[in-house]
C-alpha positions as CSV (number, residue, x, y, z in Angstrom):
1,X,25.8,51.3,-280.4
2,X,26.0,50.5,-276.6
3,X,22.9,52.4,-276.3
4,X,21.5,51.0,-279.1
5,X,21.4,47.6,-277.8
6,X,20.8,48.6,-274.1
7,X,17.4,50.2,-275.1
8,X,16.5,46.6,-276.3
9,X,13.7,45.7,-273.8
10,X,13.9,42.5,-271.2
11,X,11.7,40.0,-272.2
12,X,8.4,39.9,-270.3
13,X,8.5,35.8,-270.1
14,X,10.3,33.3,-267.6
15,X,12.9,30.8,-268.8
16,X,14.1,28.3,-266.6
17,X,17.6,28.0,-265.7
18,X,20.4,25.8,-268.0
19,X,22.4,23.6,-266.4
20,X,25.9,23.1,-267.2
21,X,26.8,20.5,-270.0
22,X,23.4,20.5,-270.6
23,X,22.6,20.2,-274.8
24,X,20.4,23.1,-276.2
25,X,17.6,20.4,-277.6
26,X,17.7,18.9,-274.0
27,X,17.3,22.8,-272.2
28,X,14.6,23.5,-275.5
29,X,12.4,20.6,-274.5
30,X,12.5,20.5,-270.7
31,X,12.1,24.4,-270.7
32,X,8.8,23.3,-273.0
33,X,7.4,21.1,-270.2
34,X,8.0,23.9,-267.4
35,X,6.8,27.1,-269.4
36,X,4.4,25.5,-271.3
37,X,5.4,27.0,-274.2
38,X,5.7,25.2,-277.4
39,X,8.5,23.3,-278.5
40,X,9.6,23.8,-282.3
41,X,13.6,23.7,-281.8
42,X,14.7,21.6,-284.6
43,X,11.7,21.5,-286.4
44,X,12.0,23.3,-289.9
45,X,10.2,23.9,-292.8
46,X,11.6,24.5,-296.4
47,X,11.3,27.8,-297.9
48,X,13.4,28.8,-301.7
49,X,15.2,25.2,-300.9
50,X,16.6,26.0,-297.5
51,X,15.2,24.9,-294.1
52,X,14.2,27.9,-291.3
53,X,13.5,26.7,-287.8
54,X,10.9,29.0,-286.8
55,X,11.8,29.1,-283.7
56,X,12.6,27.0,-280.6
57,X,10.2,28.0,-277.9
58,X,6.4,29.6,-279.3
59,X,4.8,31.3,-276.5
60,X,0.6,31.7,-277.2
61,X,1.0,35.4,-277.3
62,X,2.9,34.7,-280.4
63,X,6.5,35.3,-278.9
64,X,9.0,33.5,-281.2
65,X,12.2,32.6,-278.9
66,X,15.4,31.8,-280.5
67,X,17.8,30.0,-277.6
68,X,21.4,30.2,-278.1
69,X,24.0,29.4,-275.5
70,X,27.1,32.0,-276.3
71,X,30.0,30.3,-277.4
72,X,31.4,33.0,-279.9
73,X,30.2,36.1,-281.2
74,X,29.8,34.1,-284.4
75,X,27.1,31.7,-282.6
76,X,25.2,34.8,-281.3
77,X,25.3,36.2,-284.8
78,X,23.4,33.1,-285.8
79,X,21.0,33.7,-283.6
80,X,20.1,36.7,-284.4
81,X,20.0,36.0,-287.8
82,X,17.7,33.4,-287.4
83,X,15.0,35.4,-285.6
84,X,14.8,38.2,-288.5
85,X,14.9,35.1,-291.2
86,X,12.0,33.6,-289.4
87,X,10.2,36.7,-288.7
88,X,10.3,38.3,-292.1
89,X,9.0,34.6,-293.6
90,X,6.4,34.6,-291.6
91,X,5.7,37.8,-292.8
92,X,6.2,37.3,-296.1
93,X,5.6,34.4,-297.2
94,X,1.8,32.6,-297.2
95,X,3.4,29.1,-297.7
96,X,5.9,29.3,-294.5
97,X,2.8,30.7,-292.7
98,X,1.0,27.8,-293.6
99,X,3.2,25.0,-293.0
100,X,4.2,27.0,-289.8
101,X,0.6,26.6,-288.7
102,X,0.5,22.9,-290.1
103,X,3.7,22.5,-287.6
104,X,1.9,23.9,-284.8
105,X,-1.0,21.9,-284.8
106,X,0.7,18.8,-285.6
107,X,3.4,19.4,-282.6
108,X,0.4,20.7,-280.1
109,X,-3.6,20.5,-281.9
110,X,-5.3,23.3,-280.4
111,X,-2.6,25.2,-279.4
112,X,-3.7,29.0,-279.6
113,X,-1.8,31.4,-282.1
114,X,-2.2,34.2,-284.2
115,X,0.0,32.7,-287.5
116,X,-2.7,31.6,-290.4
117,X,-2.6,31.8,-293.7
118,X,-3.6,35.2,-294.3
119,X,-0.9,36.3,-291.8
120,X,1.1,36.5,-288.6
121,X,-0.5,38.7,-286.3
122,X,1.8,40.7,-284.0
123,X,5.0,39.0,-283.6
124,X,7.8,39.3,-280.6
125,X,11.1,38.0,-281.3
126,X,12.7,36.9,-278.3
127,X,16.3,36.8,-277.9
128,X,17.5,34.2,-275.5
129,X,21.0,33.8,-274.5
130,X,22.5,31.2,-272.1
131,X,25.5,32.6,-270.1
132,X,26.6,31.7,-266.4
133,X,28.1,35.4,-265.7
134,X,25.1,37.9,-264.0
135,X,25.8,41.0,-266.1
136,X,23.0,42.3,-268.6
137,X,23.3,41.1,-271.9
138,X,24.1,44.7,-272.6
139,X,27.5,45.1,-270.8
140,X,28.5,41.4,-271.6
141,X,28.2,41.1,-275.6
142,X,31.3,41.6,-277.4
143,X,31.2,44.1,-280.7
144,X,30.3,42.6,-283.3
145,X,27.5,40.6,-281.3
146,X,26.2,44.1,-280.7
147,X,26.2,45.3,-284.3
148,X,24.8,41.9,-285.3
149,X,21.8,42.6,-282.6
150,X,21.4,45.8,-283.1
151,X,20.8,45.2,-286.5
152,X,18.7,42.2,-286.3
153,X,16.7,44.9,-283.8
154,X,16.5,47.5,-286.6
155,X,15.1,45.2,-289.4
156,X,12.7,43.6,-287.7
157,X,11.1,47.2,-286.3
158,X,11.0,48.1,-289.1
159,X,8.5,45.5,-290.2
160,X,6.4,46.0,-286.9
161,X,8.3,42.8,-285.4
162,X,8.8,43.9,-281.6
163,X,12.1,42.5,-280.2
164,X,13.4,41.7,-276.7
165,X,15.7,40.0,-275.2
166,X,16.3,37.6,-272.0
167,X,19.6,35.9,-270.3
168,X,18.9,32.5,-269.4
169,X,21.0,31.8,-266.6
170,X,23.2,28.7,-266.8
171,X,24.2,27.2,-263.7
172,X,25.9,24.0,-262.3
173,X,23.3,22.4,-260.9
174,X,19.4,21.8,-260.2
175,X,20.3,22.8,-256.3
176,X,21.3,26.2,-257.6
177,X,18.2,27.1,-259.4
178,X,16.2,27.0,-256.2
């Protein structure tokens, strides 16, 4: 499994640093202004009478990135679980693909993706994980975070869905990040 998990590519994208006691919708949107990526964090759309978040941060190379800071092995599960049930909606399901793209261009008009109607395009789900410790996700993750990952990982190649993964540093404060 360790191996598993350790062939799980690094993300080719920049996050900004988190500061301590910062909230996750506060990291979401000021890591929007700095990346330029496109902010969606708590922005859902219903599907079979549940809301999906499709993701928080939409790069224009149609990277969805799922933030979570780790708390518990049962947060990080969430978050992978939320990646492959966005992902496989997208791919699935016209009507999610539809109101995703409504989202988009209602959060940012113009702003260049792939998701339409008829489909997706290629998709990269990006696992982000907020953690102050500087060990690869890899080596820090407890268990059942890796089986939860590694399956996540395993379903969506399996649908084409590339996955990666990034640790977003968390820090005390903005001196640090410089």
């Amino acid at each position: 499994m360790n191996d598993s998990v350790k062939r799980i590519p690094g993300a080719d994208i920049s996050l900004p640093p988190c500061y301590i006691g910062e909230k996750e919708s506060d990291y979401n949107v000021r890591a929007s202004r700095e990346t330029g990526f496109l902010c969606l964090d708590a922005k859902t759309i219903g599907i079979g009478g549940n809301q999906v978040e499709v993701c928080d941060l939409l790069t224009d190379k149609n990277q969805l990135i799922h933030i979570k800071k780790w708390r518990s092995s049962a947060s990080l599960s969430h978050l992978f679980l939320q990646g492959t049930n966005s992902a496989e909606s997208l791919l699935r399901d016209e009507s999610f693909r539809l109101a995703t793209r409504q989202l988009i261009e209602q959060t940012k008009p113009g702003f260049p993706t792939a998701i339409h109607r008829e489909g997706a395009g290629e998709l990269e789900v990006v696992f982000g994980i907020v953690y102050s410790r500087d060990v690869p996700v890899h080596k820090r993750l407890p268990f059942f975070s890796k089986l939860s990952m590694m399956d996540a990982a395993k379903a969506l190649h399996a649908q084409g869905v590339k996955v990666s993964v990034t640790r977003i540093a968390e820090i005390e404060t903005r001196a640090e990040a410089v």
